[in-house]
N, C-alpha and C positions, 0 to 999 in steps of 0.2 A: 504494500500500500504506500503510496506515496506522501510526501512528510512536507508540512508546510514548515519551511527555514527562515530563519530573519538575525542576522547577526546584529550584535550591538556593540558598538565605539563609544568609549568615554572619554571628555574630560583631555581634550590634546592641547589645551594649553598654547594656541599657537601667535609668537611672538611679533610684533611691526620689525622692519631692517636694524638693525646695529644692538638687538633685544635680546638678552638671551633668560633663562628662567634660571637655571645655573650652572656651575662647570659639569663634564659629562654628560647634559640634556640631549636629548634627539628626537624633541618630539614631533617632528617636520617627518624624518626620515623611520619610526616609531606608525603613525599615523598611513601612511603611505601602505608601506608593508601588509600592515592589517587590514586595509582598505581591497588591495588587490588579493589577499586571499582570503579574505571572507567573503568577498562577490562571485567565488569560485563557487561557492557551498551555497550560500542564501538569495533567494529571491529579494530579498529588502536589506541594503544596510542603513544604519541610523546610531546618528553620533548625538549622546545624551547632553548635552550641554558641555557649555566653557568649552568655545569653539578658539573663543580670544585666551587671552593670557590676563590681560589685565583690564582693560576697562571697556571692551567692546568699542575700539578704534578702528580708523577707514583701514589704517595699515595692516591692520590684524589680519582683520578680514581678507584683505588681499591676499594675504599670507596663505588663509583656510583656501581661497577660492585657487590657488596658483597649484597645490597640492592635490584638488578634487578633480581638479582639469586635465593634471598629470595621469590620472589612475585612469581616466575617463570613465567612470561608474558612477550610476544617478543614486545619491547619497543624498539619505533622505534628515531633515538639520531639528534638531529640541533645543529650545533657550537656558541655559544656564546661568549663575548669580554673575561671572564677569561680561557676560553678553550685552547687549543692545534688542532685545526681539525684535521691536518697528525696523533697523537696520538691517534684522537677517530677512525678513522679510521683504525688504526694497533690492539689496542688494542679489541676495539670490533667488529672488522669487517664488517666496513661497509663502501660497494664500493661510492666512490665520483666519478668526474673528472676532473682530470687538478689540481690535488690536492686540492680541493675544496671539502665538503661535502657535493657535491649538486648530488640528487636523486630522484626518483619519486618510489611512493610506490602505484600499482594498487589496487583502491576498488572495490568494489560490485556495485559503479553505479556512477563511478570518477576515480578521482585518488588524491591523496596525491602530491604536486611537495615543496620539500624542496631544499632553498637556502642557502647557507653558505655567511651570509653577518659580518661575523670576521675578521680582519686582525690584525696580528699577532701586539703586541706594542701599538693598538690604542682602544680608548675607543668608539669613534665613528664608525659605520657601513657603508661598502659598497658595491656597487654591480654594476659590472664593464662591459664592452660591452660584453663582453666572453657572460658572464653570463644572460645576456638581452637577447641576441641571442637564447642560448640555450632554454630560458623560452620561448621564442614567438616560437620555434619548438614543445615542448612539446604542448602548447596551440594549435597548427593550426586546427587539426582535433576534435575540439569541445568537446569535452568529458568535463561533470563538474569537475574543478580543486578547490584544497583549494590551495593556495600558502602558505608554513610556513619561517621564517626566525626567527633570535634572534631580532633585534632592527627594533624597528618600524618606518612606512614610514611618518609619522605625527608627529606636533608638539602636546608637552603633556602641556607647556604652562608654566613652571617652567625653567630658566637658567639652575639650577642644572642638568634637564636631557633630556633639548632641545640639550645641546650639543653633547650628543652622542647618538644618532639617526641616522638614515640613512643620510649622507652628501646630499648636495642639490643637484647636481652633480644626485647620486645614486637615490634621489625620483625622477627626471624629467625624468631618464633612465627608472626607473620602470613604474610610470604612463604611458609611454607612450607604452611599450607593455602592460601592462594590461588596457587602454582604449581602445585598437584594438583589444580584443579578450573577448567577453562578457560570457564567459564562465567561468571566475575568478569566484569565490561564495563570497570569501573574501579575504586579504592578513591576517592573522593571526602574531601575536609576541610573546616578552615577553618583559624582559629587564625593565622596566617601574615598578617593581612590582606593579601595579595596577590594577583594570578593566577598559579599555577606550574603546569606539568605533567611528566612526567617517566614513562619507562619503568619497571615494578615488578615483579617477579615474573611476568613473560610478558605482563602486563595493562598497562593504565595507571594513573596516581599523578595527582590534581589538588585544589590547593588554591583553593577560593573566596574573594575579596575581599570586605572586610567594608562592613555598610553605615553603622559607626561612625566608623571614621578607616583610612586605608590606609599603612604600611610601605614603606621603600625602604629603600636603602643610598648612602652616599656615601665610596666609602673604609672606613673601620670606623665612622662615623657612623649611625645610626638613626635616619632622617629619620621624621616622621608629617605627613597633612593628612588635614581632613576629609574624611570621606566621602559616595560617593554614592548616590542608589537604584538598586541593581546589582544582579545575581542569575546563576547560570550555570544554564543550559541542559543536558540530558543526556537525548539522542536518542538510540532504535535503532527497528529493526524484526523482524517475525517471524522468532525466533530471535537476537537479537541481533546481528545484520547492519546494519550501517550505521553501527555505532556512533560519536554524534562530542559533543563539547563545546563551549559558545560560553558568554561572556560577556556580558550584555546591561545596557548602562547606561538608563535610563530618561532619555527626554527628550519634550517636550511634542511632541504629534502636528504642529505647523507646523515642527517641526526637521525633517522628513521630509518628501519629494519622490516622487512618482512618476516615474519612469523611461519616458517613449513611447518608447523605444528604445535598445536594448543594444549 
């Protein structure tokens, strides 16, 4: 049976000319990578937020747009806290509403429903009755949905980055349309640069690792290192049956072995 695919990019961080994020970064050459071989695998790719680096600038974006040009693969964009939404959407043309970058992109056996939970100044995410509403429309008539946004609906368990997360407010908004519609498959992130997952409202909760630099904790410490060409993975099939999530790191084809036997 055939498996409806949709890889997910996080979090590429990507810099204006003479900019870098820190020594060792490659998240230009990082981004790239994951781009061209998760389009090998998935019907849909989509990059969860924090397309920029810093403040959602023309040069940033140049940046993003010089990279997706390169891959030549229709890469589908989520607003994240250093973004600009109204700019992703002028510059790469892509229809939101209510000046929100929220859209629904139909699959092969779903659909894609992306949230713009950015607000402009704030490091925290949210997502407002507008936008509640809208989601439990999209949801009514059953069809399997991914739900994607930038910051996740769960606590990751660190001060440093429970803080800006979806406001409490915004997770009790959410739960409570995606417990009413069991068609959710997962709520999807980023923001977190990590791998998380976690039960949500009857569904699942999963945060994508970034292909900028990745997060840890040591005690109350906030560790970071560069990052790598990463992307997750997010399988079902007819009817949303089968549903599962992988992380996949890029590495060059002689890292990999064929198996004569199991």
């Amino acid at each position: 049976m055939p498996r409806t695919v949709v890889a997910q990019i996080s979090d590429p961080h990507i810099t204006g000319p003479h900019d870098e994020l820190f020594e060792g970064s490659d998240p230009v050459g990082n981004l790239r990578t994951a781009i061209r071989h998760a389009s090998q695998r998935a019907e849909a790719v989509i990059i969860t937020g924090d397309l920029a680096a810093r403040a959602g600038t023309d040069a940033e974006y140049e940046g993003v747009r010089a990279v997706l040009e390169s891959c030549g693969v229709d890469v589908l964009l989520c607003a994240g806290n250093h973004d600009e939404s109204r700019k992703i959407q002028g510059l790469f043309g892509v229809e939101g509403r209510n000046g929100r970058l929220d859209y629904v992109r139909e699959l092969s056996q779903g659909r894609l429903v992306v949230l713009d939970s950015s607000r402009e100044g704030r490091g925290d995410g949210e997502i407002d009755d507008d936008q509640a509403g809208w989601l439990a429309s999209v949801l009514a008539d059953g069809a399997p949905c991914l739900v994607a946004m930038h910051h996740p609906c769960f606590s990751i368990g660190g001060r440093a980055l429970d803080g800006v997360r979806l406001d409490d407010a915004s997770v009790a908004r959410l739960a409570g349309v995606v417990s009413a519609h069991t068609n959710v498959l997962a709520v999807v992130s980023g923001h977190a640069h990590m791998s998380l997952t976690t039960a949500f409202a009857g569904t699942h909760a999963f945060a994508c690792p970034s292909v900028a630099y990745e997060f840890d904790f040591r005690g109350r410490d906030l560790l970071y290192r560069p990052g790598m060409p990463q992307y997750a993975l997010h399988t079902w099939v007819q009817g949303g049956e089968g549903f599962f999530s992988r992380v996949i790191t890029v590495a060059p084809d002689a890292d990999w072995l064929v198996m004569e036997s199991f």
